[in-house]
C-alpha positions in Angstrom: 0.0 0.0 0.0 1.2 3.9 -0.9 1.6 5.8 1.9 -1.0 7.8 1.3 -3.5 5.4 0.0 -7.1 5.7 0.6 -7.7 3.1 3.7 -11.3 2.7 5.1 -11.2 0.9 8.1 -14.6 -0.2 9.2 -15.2 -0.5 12.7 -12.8 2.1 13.2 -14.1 3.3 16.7 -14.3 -0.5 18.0 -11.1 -2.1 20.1 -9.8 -3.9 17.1 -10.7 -1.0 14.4 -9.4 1.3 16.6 -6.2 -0.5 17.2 -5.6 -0.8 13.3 -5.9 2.8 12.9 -3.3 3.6 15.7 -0.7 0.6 13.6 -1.6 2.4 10.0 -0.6 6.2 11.6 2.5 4.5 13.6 3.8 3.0 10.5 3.5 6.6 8.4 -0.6 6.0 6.6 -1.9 9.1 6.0 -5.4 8.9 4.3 -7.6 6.7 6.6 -10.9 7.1 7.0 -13.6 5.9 8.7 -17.5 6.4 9.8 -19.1 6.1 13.4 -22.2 4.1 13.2 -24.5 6.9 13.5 -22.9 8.4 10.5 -23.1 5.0 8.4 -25.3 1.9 8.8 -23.6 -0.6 7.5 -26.4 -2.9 7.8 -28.2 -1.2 5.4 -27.1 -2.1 1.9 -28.3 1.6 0.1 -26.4 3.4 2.8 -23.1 1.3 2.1 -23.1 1.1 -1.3 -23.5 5.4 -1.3 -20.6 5.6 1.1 -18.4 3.4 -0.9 -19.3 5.1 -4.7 -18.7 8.7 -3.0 -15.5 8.0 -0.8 -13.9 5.5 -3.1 -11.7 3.8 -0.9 -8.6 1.8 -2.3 -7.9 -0.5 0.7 -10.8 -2.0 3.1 -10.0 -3.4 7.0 -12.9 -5.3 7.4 -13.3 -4.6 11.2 -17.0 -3.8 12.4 -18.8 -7.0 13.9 -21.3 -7.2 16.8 -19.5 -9.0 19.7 -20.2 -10.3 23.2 -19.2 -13.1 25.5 -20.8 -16.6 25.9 -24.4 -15.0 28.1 -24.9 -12.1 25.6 -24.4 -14.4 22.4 -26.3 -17.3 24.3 -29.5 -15.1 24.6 -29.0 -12.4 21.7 -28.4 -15.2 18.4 -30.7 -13.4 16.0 -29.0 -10.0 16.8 -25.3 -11.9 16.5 -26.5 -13.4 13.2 -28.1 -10.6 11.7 -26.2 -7.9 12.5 -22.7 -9.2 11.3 -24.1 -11.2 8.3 -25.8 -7.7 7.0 -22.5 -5.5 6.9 -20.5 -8.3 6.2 -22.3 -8.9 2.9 -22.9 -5.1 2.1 -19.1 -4.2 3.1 -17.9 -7.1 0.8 -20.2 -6.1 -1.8 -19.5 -2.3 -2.0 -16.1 -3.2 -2.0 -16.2 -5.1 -5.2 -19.0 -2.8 -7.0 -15.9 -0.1 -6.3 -12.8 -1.8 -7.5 -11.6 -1.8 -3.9 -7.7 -3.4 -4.3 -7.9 -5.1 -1.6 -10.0 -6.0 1.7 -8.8 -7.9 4.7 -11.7 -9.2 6.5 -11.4 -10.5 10.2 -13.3 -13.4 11.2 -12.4 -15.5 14.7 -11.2 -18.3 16.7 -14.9 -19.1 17.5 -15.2 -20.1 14.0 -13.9 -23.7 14.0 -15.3 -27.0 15.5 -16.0 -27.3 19.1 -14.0 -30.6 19.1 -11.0 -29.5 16.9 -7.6 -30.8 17.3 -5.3 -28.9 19.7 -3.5 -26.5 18.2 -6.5 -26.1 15.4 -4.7 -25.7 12.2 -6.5 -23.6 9.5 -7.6 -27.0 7.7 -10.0 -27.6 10.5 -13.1 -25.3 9.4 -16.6 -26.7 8.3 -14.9 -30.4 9.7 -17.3 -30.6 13.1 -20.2 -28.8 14.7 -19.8 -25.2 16.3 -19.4 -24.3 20.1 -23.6 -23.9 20.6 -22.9 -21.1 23.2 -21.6 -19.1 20.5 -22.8 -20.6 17.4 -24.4 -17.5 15.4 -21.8 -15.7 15.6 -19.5 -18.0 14.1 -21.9 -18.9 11.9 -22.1 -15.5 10.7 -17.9 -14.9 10.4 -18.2 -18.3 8.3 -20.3 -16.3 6.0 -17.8 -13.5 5.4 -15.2 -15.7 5.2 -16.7 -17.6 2.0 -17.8 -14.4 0.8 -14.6 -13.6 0.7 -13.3 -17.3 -1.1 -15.9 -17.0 -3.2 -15.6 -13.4 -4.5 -11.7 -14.1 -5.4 -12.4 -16.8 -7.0 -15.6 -15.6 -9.3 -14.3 -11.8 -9.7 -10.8 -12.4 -9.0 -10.8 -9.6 -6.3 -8.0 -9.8 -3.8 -9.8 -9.8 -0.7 -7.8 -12.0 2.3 -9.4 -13.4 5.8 -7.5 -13.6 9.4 -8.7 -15.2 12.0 -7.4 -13.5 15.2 -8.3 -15.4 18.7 -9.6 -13.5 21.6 -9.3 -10.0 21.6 -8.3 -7.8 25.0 -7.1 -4.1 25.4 -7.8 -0.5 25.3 -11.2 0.1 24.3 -12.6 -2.6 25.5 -16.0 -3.6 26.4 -15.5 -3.7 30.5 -19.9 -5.1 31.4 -20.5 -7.6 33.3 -22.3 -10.0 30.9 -22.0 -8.4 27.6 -18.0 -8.2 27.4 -15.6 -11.3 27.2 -14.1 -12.6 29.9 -10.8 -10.8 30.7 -13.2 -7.3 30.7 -15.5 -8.4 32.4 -12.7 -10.4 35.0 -11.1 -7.4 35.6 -14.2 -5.1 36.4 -15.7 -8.1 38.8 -12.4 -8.1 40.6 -11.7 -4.4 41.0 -15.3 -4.1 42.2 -15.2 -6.6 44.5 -11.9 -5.3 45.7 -13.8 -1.9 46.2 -16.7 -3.7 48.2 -14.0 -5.5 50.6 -15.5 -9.0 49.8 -13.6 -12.1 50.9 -14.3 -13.7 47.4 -14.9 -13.1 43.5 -16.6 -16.1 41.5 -16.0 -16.6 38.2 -18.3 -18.5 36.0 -17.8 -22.1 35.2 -15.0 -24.5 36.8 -12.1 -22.5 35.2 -10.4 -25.7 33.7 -11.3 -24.0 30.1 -8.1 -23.0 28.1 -8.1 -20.1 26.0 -5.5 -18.2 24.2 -5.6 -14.3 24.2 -3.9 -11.6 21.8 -3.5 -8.4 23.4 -5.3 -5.9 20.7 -2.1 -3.6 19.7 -1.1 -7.1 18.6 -3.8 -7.9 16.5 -4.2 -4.9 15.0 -0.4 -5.0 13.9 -0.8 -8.9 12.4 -3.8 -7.0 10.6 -1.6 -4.5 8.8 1.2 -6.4 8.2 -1.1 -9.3 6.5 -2.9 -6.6 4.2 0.9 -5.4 3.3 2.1 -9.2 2.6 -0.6 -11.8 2.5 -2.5 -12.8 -0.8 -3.7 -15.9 -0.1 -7.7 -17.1 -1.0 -6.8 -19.1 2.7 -7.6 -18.0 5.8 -4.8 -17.2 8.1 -4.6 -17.6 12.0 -3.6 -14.8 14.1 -2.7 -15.9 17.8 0.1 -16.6 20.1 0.6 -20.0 20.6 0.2 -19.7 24.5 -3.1 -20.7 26.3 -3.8 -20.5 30.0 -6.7 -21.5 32.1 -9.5 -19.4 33.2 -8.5 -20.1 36.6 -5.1 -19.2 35.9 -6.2 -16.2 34.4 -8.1 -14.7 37.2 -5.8 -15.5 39.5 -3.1 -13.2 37.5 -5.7 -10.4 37.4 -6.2 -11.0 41.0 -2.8 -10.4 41.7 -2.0 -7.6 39.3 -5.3 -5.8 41.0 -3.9 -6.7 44.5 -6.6 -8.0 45.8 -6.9 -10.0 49.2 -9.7 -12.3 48.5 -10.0 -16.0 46.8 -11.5 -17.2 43.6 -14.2 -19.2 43.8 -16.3 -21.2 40.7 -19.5 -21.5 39.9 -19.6 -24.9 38.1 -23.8 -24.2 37.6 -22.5 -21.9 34.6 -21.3 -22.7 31.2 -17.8 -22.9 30.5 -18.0 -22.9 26.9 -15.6 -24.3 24.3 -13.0 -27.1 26.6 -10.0 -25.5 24.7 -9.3 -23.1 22.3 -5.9 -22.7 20.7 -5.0 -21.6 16.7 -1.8 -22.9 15.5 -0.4 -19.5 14.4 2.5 -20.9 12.3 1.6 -20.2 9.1 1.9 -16.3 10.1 5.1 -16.9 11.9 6.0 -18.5 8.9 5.6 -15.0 7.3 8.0 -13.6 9.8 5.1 -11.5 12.2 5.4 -12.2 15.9 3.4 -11.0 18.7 5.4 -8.3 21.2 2.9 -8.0 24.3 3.1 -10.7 26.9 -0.5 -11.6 28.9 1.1 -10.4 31.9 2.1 -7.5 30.4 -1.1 -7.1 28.1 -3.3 -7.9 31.3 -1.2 -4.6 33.3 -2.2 -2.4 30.4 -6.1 -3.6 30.2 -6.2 -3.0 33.8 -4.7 0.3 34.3 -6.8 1.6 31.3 -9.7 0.4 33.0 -8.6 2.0 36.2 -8.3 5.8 34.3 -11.2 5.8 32.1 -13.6 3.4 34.4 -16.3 5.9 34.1 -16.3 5.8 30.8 -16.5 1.8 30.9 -18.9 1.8 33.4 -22.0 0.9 31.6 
């Protein structure tokens, strides 16, 4: 990409869309642009299509996406499935009725099988059935993904997917029960700090594993794919570490200093077993991740700490 290309980043006021526009200004791009969702509907085909034939953009981070943790996607599927189907399809669209150059869209870990193979290679889409506590939206990121394959390979459009694994950071979405879990673990854990309690309980029996991508991180894999990737294969874009949810807490526990224990609430859900990507394929293409958890965790919380009343909603 020129310097001074014409990059749209949709989904530029989200954590991840947000984070991409920080990388494309650190690393000298000077002509992004982007449109708050009371500016631009992307749901809405008419309203897309307009703001794509005026603004002509040459380059497309395919960003915006309604997301939520296991409760809010467990009672909210229709919104998860229509929401991010609908501005996948008209984003993907526009972008092709335009002669957009290129588009990286992002999809997620969620996406593969529930019962995948540890680390889940890139190979393992559409092989099983979908985690059910989040199955719309993956369903959904599925969509755009094919879109995608299916675009290059009709229109011959250049248009490449990544598939980052869970997101954390500034910006992020810090309720209760409609953020993920290291949010909504470091809200629960200040609070209860605040309160005095003697406990904080975390949903689930905390044996799940996950693996988490500090955002700045993401959003760099992002632009460094769009500057080297063609590929009509989806790439992973992770860390190769996991940890358990347990684990997890405990770390937040201590970075927050607080006094009390960690208890688990076994009567909850605890989602997918294990999630891991096998990331080598990017690694491959000489990216690596700079922000350890620890590290990554330090920076979510003391975020949270300055603009809590801002994230207190």
């Amino acid at each position: 990409m020129r310097k001074d290309a014409k990059i749209y980043v949709a989904g530029h006021g989200g954590m991840l869309g947000s984070a991409i526009v920080r990388s494309l200004k650190a690393k000298g791009y000077t002509n992004i642009i982007g449109k708050r969702p009371a500016e631009l509907n992307l749901t809405r085909q008419s309203e897309t299509e307009k703001f794509f034939s005026d603004e002509k953009p040459e380059y497309v981070f395919l960003a915006a996406a309604k997301v939520g943790g296991i409760h809010t996607n467990n009672i909210h599927p229709a919104e998860f499935m229509y929401i991010n189907t609908s501005l996948e399809i008209n984003v993907i669209h526009s972008a092709y009725l335009n002669n957009v150059k290129k588009l990286l869209f992002t999809g997620t870990g969620c996406i593969y099988p529930r019962e995948s193979p540890q680390p889940i290679k890139e190979e393992c889409l559409l092989t099983g059935p979908f985690e059910k506590t989040n199955e719309a939206y993956a369903l959904a990121k599925l969509a755009g993904l094919k879109m995608c394959e299916y675009y290059n390979r009709q229109y011959r459009t250049n248009y490449i997917s990544c598939m980052p694994i869970n997101l954390y950071g500034t910006g992020d979405n810090f309720h209760l029960e409609n953020s993920h879990v290291i949010p909504a673990l470091i809200r629960k854990v200040c609070e209860a700090k605040e309160r005095g309690d003697k406990h904080v309980i975390i949903w689930g029996t905390g044996s799940a594993l996950r693996e988490f991508m500090h955002v700045d991180d993401a959003a760099d894999a992002c632009v460094f794919l769009m500057e080297n990737y063609r590929s009509n294969e989806a790439i992973n874009v992770g860390t190769g570490n996991e940890v358990s949810i347990l684990d997890l807490t405990k770390m937040i526990v201590r970075i927050a200093e607080f006094g009390g224990d960690v208890v688990t609430d076994p009567s909850k859900p605890d989602g997918m077993p294990r999630r891991l990507v096998d990331s080598s394929k990017l690694s491959s293409l000489g990216w690596r991740p700079q922000i350890t958890l620890e590290d990554g965790l330090r920076r979510t919380y003391e975020d949270y700490l300055k603009n809590r009343n801002l994230y207190r909603r």
